[in-house]
ZAZATOR-705990 format. One line per field, with one value per residue (C-alpha): residue in one letter; y, z, x negated; residue number from 0. Coordinates in pm, 1 decimal. Example, Ala and Ser with C-alpha at 12.3 -4.5 7.8 and 13.67 -1.06 7.14 Angstrom:
2
r = A,S
py = -450.0,-106.0
pz = 780.0,714.0
px = -1230.0,-1367.0
k = 0,1
//
This chain:
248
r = X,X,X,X,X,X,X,X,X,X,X,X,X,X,X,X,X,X,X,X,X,X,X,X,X,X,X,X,X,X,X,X,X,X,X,X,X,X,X,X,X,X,X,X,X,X,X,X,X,X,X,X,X,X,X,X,X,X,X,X,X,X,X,X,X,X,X,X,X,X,X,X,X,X,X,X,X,X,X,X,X,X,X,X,X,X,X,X,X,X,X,X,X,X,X,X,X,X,X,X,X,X,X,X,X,X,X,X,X,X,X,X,X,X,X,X,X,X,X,X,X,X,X,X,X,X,X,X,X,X,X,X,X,X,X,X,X,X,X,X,X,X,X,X,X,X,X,X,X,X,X,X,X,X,X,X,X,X,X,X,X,X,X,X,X,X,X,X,X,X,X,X,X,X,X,X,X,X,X,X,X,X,X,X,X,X,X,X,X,X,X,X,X,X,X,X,X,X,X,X,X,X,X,X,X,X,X,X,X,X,X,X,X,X,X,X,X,X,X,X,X,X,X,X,X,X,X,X,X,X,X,X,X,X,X,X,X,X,X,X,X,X,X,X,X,X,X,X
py = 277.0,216.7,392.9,619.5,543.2,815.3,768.5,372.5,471.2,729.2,432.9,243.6,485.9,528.7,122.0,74.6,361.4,157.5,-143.0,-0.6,163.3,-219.5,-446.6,-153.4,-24.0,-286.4,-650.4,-671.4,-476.7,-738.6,-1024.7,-806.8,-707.2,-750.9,-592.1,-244.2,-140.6,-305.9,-244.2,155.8,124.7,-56.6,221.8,498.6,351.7,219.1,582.8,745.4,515.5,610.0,963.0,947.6,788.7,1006.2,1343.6,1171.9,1096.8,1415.9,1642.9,1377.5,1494.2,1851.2,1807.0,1624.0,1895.0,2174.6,2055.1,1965.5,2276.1,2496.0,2286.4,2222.4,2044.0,1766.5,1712.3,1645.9,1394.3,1248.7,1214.2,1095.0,835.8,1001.9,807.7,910.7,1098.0,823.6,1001.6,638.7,453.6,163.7,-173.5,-180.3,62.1,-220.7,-485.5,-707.3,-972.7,-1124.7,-946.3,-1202.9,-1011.5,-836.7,-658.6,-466.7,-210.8,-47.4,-17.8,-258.9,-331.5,-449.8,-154.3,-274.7,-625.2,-546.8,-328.2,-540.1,-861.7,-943.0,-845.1,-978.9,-1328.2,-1294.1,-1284.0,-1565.0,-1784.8,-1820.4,-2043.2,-1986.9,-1595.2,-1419.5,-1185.8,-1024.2,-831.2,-644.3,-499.0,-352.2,-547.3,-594.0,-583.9,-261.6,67.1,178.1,-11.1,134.6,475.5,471.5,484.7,777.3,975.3,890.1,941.5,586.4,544.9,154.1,85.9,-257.1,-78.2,-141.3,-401.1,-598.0,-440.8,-631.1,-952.9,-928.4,-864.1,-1148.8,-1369.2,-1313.4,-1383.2,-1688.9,-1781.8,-1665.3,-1862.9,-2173.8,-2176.5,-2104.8,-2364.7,-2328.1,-1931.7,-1791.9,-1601.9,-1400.7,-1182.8,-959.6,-784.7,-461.2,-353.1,-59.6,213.3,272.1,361.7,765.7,641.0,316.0,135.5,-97.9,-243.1,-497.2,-592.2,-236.3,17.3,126.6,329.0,540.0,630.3,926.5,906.0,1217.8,1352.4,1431.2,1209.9,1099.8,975.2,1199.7,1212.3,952.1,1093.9,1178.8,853.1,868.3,598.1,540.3,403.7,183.6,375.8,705.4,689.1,731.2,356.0,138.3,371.7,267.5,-108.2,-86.2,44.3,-213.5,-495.3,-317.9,-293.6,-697.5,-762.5,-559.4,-754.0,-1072.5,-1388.3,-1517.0,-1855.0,-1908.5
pz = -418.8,-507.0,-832.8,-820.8,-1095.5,-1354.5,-1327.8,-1446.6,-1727.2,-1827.5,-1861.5,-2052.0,-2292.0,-2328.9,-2403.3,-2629.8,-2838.3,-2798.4,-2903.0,-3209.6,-3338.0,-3282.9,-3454.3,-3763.3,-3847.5,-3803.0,-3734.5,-4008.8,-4255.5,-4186.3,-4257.8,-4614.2,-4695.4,-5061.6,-5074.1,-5035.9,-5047.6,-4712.3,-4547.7,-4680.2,-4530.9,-4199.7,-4091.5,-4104.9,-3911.0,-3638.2,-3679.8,-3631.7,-3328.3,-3163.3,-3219.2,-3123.4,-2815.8,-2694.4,-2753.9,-2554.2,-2258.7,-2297.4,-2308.6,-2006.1,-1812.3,-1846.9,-1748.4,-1458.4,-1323.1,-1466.2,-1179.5,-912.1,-928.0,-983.6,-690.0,-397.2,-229.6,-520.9,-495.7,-134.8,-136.4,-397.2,-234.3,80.2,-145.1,-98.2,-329.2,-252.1,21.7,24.7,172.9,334.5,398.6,212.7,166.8,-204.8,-292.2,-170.3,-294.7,-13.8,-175.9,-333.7,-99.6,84.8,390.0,506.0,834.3,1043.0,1322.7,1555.3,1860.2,1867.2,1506.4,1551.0,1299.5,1021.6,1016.3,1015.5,720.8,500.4,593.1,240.1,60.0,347.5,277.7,-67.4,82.5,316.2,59.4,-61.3,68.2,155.0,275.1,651.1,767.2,1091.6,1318.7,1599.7,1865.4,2218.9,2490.1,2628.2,3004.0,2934.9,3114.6,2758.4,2691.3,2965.1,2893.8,2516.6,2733.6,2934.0,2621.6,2355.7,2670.3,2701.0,3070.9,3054.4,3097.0,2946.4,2610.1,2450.7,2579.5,2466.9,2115.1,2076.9,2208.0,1970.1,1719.6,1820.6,1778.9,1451.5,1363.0,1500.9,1332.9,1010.6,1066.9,1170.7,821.1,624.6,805.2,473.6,555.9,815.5,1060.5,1343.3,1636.7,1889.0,2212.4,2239.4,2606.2,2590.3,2540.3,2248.3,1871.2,1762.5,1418.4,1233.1,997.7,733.7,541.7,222.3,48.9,-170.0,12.6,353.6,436.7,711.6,933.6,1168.4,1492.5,1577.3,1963.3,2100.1,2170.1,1953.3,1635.6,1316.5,959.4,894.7,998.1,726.8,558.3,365.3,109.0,91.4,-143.5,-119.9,-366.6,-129.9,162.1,431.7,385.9,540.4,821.1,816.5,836.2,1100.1,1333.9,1244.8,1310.5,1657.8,1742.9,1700.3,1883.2,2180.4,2177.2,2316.0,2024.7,2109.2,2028.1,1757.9
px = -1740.7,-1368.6,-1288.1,-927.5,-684.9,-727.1,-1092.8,-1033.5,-827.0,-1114.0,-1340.2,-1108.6,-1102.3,-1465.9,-1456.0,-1194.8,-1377.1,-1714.0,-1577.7,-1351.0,-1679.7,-1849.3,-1601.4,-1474.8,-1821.0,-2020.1,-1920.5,-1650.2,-1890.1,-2189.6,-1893.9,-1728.6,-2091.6,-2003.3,-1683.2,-1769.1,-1408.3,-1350.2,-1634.5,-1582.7,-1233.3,-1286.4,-1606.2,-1387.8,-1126.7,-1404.8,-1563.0,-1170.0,-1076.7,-1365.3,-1350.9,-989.7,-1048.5,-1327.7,-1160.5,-865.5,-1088.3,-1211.8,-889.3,-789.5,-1106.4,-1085.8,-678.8,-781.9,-1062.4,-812.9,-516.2,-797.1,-954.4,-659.7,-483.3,-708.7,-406.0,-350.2,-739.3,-740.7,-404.2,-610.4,-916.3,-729.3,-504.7,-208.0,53.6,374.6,591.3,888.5,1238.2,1343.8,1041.6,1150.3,905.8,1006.3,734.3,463.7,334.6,507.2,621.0,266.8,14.5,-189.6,-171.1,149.3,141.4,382.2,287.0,611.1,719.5,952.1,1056.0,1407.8,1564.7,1297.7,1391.3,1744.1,1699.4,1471.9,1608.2,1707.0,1347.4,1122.3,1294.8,1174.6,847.6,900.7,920.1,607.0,335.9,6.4,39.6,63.7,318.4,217.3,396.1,238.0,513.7,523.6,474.0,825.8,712.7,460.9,548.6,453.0,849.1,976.2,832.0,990.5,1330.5,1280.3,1142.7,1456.8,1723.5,1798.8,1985.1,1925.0,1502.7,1563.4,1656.7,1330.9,1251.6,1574.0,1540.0,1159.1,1282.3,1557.1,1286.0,1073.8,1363.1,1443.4,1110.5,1124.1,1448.5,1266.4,963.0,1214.7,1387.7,1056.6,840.2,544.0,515.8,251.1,376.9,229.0,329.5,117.9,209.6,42.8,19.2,-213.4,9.1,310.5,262.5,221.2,309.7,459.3,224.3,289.1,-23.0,-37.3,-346.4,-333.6,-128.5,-46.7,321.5,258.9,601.3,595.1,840.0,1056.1,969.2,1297.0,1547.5,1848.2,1883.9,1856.3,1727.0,1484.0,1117.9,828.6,629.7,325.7,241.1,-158.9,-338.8,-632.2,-843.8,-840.2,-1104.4,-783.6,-684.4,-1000.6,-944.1,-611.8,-745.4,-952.5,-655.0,-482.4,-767.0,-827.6,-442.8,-451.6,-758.2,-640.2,-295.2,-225.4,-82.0,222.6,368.7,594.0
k = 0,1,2,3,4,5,6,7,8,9,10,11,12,13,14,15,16,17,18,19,20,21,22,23,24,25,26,27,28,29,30,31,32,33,34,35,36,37,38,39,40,41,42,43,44,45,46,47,48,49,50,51,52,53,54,55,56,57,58,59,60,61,62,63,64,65,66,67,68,69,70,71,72,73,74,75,76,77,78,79,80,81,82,83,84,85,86,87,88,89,90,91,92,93,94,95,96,97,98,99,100,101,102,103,104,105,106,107,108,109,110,111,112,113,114,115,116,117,118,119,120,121,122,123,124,125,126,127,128,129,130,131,132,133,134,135,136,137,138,139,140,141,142,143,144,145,146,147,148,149,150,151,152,153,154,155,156,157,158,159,160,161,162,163,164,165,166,167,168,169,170,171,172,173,174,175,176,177,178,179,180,181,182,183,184,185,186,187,188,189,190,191,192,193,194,195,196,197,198,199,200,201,202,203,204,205,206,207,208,209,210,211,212,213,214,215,216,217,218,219,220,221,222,223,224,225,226,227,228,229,230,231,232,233,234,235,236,237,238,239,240,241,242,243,244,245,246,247
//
């Protein structure tokens, strides 16, 4: 079972106290077993450290269960791995540029790649990793259907923005020939939500129902050590088996 942050830092606590008490009151008293000066000197500090240490995991403990069960909400976004609520959605919250695995869910993915051209190349310049993007189908009614709902006259509008997409990943993959790259066509239908998933984190994007352009909808930043984000993994894996690889 994964272990949440706080809970880590609890342990390391616990072992730095262990270990204190180990080396101070009784490895460097068995080596300065004749001075008793030292060996006086370095069991109190072992015997401080540790008590130190403990009483600090324990205030830390009772702080933790004080907030979780004073604030049901903060234990729930907790238990779900709820890491942030970023206003912009930007990549540089994610581990992007070392993550083995980098992959990109939208519906068409043009606006992202325009946006984060300048950190993705950072990415794109490392060997040895995969960057995967998974778009629309440009000839799926599900394209065609984006049109109608966001008031775009023109039913090529979507369909234009992913092949625009699809070529600049192209051109990326072109300039950094030692970078993996894949893209997938989804046909099945068109994305409720925008997903973004490294190694660690996912960043969740919400689309706005009505048409136009506004404020930048919600995002939600998950964490790998809540129980939402293998969930969020194995949408992703089914999204890519259900779409068809194209050739880059």
């Amino acid at each position: 079972m994964k272990q949440k942050p706080i809970n880590l830092w609890l342990e390391k606590l616990s072992l730095w106290g262990i270990l204190a008490l180990l080396i101070m009151s009784i490895i460097i008293p068995l080596l300065f077993k004749n001075n008793n000066m030292w060996t006086n000197l370095s069991s109190n500090i072992g015997i401080a450290l540790f008590s130190a240490l403990s009483i600090s995991k324990f205030l830390q403990k009772e702080t933790k269960d004080l907030i979780f069960n004073e604030i049901p909400l903060l234990q729930r976004a907790n238990e779900i791995g709820i890491a942030s609520i970023p206003e912009d959605g930007s990549i540089e919250i994610l581990d992007f540029k070392e993550s083995k695995d980098f992959i990109v869910a939208m519906n068409d993915g043009k606006f992202f790649l325009s946006k984060n051209a300048e950190n993705l190349c950072s990415r794109f310049e490392k060997e040895g990793i995969t960057t995967t993007f998974i778009l629309l189908d440009d000839e799926s009614d599900a394209a065609k259907l984006l049109c109608y709902a966001n008031g775009k006259d023109d039913t090529d509008t979507y369909k234009n923005k992913i092949n625009q997409a699809i070529s600049e990943i192209k051109n990326f993959a072109t300039k950094y020939p030692k970078h993996n790259f894949e893209i997938y066509a989804y046909s099945k239908g068109y994305f409720r939500t925008s997903i973004i998933l490294t190694d660690t984190k996912a960043l969740v994007g919400t689309y706005r129902n009505s048409p136009g352009k506004r404020k930048l909808p919600l995002h939600i930043l998950i964490s790998k050590y809540g129980s939402e984000f293998d969930a969020i993994q194995d949408d992703i894996m089914e999204l890519r088996n259900l779409s068809n690889k194209l050739q880059i």
